[in-house]
VOGU-3710 file (C-alpha; in Angstrom, 3 decimals, decimal comma):
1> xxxxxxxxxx> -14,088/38,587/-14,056  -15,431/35,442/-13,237  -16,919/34,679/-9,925  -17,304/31,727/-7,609  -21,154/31,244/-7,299  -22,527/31,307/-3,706  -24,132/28,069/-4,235  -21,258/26,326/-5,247  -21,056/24,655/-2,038  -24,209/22,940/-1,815
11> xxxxxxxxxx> -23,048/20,292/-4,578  -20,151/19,312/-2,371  -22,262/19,583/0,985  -23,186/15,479/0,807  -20,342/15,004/0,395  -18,787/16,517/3,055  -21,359/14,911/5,127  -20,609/11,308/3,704  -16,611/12,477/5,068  -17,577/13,525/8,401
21> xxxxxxxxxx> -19,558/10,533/8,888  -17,604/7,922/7,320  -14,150/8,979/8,344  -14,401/11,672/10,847  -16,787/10,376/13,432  -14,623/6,924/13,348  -11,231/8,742/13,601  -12,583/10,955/16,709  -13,704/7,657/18,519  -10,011/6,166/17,755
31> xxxxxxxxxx> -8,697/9,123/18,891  -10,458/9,257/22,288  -10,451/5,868/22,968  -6,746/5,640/21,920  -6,166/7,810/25,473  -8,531/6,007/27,446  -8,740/2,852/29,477  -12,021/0,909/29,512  -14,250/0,325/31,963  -12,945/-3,055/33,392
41> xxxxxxxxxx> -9,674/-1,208/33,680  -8,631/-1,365/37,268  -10,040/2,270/38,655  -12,013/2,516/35,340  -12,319/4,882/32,667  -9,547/7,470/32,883  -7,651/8,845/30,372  -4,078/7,377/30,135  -1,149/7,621/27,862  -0,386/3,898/28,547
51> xxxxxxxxxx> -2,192/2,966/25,573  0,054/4,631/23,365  3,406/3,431/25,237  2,076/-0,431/25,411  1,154/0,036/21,306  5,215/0,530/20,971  7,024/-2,071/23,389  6,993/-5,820/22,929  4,865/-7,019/20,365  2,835/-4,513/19,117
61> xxxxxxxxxx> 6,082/-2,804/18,146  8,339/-6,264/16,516  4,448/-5,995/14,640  4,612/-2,532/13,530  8,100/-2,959/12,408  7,228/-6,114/10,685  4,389/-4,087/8,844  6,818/-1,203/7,893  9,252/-3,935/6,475  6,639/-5,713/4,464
71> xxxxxxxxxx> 5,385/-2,494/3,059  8,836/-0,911/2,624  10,497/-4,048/0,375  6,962/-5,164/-1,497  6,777/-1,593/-2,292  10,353/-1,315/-4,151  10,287/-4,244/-5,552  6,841/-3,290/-7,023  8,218/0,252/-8,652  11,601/-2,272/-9,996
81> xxxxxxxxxx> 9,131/-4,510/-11,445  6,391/-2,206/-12,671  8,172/0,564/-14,433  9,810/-1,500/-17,355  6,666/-3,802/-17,930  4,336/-0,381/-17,646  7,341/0,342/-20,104  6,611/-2,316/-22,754  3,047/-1,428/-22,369  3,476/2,345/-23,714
91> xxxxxxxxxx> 5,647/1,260/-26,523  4,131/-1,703/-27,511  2,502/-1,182/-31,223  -0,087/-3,654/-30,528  -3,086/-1,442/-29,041  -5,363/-4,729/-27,873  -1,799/-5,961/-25,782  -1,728/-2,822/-24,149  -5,773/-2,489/-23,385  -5,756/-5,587/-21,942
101> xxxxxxxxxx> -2,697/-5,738/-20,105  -4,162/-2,460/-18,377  -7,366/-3,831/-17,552  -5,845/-6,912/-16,313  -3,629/-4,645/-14,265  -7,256/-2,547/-12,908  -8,756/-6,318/-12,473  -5,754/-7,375/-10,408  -4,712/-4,320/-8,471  -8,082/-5,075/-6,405
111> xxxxxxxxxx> -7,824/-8,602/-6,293  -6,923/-9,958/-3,098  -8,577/-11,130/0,412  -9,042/-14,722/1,479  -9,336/-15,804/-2,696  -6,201/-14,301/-2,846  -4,847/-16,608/-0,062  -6,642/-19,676/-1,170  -5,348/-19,514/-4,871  -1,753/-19,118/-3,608
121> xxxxxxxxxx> -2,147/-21,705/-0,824  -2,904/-24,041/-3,349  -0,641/-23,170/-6,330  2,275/-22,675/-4,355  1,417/-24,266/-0,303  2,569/-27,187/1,089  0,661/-29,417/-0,682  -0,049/-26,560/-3,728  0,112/-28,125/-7,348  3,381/-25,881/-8,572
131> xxxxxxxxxx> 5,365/-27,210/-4,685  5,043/-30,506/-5,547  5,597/-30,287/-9,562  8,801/-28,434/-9,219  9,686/-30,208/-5,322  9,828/-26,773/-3,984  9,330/-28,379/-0,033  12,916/-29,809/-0,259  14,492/-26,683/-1,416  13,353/-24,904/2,129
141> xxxxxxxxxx> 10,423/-23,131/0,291  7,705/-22,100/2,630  5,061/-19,943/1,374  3,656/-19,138/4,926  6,767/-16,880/6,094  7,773/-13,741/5,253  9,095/-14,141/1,803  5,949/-15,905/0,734  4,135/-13,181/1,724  6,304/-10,626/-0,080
151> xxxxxxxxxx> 5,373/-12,583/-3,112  1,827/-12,954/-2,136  1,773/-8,739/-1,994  3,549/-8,286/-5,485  0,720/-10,083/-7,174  -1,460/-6,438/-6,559  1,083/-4,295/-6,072  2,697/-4,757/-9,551  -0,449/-4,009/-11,355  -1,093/-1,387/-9,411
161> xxxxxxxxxx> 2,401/0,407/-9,840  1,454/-0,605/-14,007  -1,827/1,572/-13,210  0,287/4,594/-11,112  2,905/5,360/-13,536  1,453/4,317/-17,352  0,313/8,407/-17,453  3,744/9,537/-16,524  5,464/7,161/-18,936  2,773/8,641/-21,700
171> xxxxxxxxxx> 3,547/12,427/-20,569  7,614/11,791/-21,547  8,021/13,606/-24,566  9,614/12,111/-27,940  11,086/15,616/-28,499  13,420/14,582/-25,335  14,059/11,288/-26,766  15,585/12,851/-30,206  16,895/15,519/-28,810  18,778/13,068/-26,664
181> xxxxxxxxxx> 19,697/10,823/-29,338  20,920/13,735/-31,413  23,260/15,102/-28,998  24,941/11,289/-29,130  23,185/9,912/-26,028  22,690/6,467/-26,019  19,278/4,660/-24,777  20,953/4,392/-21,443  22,393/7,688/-20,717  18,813/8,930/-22,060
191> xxxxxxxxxx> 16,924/7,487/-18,759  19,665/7,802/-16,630  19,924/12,112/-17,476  16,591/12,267/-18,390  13,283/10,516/-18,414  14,437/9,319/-14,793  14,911/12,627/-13,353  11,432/13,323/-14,768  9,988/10,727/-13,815  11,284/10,489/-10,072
201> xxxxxxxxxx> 8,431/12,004/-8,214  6,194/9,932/-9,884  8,117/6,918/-9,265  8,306/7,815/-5,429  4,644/8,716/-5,715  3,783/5,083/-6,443  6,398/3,885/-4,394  4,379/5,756/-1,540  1,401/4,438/-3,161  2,156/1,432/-2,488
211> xxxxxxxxxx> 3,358/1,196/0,395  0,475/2,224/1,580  -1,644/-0,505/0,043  0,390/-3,262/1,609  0,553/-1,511/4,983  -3,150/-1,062/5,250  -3,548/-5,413/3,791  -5,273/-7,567/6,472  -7,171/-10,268/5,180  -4,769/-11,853/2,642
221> xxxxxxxxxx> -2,157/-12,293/5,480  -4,448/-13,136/7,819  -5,637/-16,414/5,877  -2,880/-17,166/4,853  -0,107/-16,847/7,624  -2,122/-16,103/10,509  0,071/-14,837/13,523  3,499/-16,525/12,287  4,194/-13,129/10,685  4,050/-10,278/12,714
231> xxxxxxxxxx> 1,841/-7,512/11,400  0,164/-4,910/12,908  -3,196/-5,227/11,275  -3,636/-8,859/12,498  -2,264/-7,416/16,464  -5,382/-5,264/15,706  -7,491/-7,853/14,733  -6,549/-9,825/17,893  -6,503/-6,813/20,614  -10,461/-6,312/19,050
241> xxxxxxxxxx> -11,271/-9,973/19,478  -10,434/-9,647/23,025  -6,719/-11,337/22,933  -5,175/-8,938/25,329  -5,215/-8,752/29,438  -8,065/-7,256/31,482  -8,319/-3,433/30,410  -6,146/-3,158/27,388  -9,047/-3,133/25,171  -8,247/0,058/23,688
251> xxxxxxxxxx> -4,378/-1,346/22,899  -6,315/-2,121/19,413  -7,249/1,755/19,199  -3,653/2,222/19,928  -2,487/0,638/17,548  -4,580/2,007/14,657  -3,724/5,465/15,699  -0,464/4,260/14,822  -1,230/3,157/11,388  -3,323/6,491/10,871
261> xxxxxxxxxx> 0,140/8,510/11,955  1,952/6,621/9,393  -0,711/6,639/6,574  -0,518/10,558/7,380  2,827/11,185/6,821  2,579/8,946/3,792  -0,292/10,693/2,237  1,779/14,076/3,312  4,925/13,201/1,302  2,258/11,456/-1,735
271> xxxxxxxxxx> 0,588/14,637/-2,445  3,293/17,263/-2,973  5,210/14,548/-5,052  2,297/14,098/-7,137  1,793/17,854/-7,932  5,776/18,325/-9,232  5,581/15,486/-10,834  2,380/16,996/-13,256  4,086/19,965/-13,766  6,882/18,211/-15,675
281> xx> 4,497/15,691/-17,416  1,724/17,917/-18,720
//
């Protein structure tokens, strides 16, 4: 019978370390500062549950919500528009289209930021060369608002739903196809019965995914529409540059306890979708 070596752990010890320091030690001093006022706070240091109330009234909260929105639609609409062109990639017969339309998809999955920003604000801003050629401006189109920044957020996400669900789409069987196709089921009754159902936890996997990707996105909104979106990364940004009244400081840890909640139970419904999803597809 084979038998887990004492040792074993010592390979995984640095890591472990590189966890506790990276992520632990951070989330403990978000954690305690998220129930604590600061020092200027009227009667100082105390610990408080204000924090937390203030991070969902007002604001913070339209923020938050504005966040979960973003996330929520850029998400779908990145699993609509991934799955058929991740789709054409597995079936296509060319094997240089598909190799490079996957590393495309790994080169743009991680491209955004302020270049991000700056190549849409001038393709498609005010004054971008694809707004004046097509005279976008008098047709009410405004990339700074929250449609433009829906597009702005497809741009990664779709490549990175491509990445996500490629290995599912390459784990459906061709024995289900023709077995399908036998039985008199038509190309369309064949993904509606089957290769959906099979494919639904990974499809909810990526929509999870990325969802949160987008939630967790600061720096491409904030070059690009600065506070005339409401997000709660940029309410961050501004509660840690000292844009809130004497004593809030710790709003901003607040707030990102709130984005580590939701990132939890995102990760929490990611996970068990991703392990039924490999039992079908192995």
């Amino acid at each position: 019978m084979w038998r887990r070596k004492p040792g074993g752990w010592l390979a995984v010890l640095p890591l472990l370390l590189f966890i506790a320091v990276a992520f632990g030690l951070p989330a403990l001093a978000i954690a305690i500062g998220a129930f604590t006022t600061t020092d200027d706070a009227p009667g100082g240091a105390q610990w408080t549950t204000g924090n937390l109330s203030l991070s969902v009234h007002g604001a913070y909260f339209t923020a938050l919500m504005g966040s979960v929105k973003l996330s929520a639609l850029t998400a779908l609409l990145g699993v609509v528009l991934g799955l058929p062109l991740a789709q054409a990639v597995v079936t296509s017969r060319f094997r240089a289209l598909r190799e490079a339309v996957l590393a495309a998809s790994g080169v743009l999955a991680n491209f955004g930021g302020v270049p991000l920003a700056f190549a849409f604000v001038a393709t498609l801003g005010n004054s971008g060369e694809l707004t004046k050629l097509f005279h976008l401006g008098d047709h009410g189109w405004s990339l700074y608002t929250f449609s433009g920044l829906t597009l702005v957020y497809l741009y990664f996400l779709v490549p990175l739903m491509v990445l996500t669900i490629t290995p599912a789409l390459e784990g459906l069987r061709v024995q289900w196809r023709e077995a399908a196709q036998n039985n008199g089921a038509t190309a369309r009754q064949y993904w509606l019965h089957v290769a959906l159902p099979v494919l639904a936890p990974s499809l909810l996997g990526g929509f999870v995914l990325l969802f949160g990707s987008a939630f967790a996105a600061y720096a491409t909104a904030a070059a690009m529409v600065g506070s005339s979106v409401p997000l709660i990364t940029l309410q961050i940004a501004d509660a840690l540059s000292g844009n809130v009244l004497v004593g809030q400081g710790n709003v901003a840890l607040a707030l990102s306890l709130d984005m580590i909640l939701i990132a939890g139970l995102v990760m929490a419904v990611y996970v068990p979708l991703q392990r039924r999803s490999a039992r079908w597809l192995r």
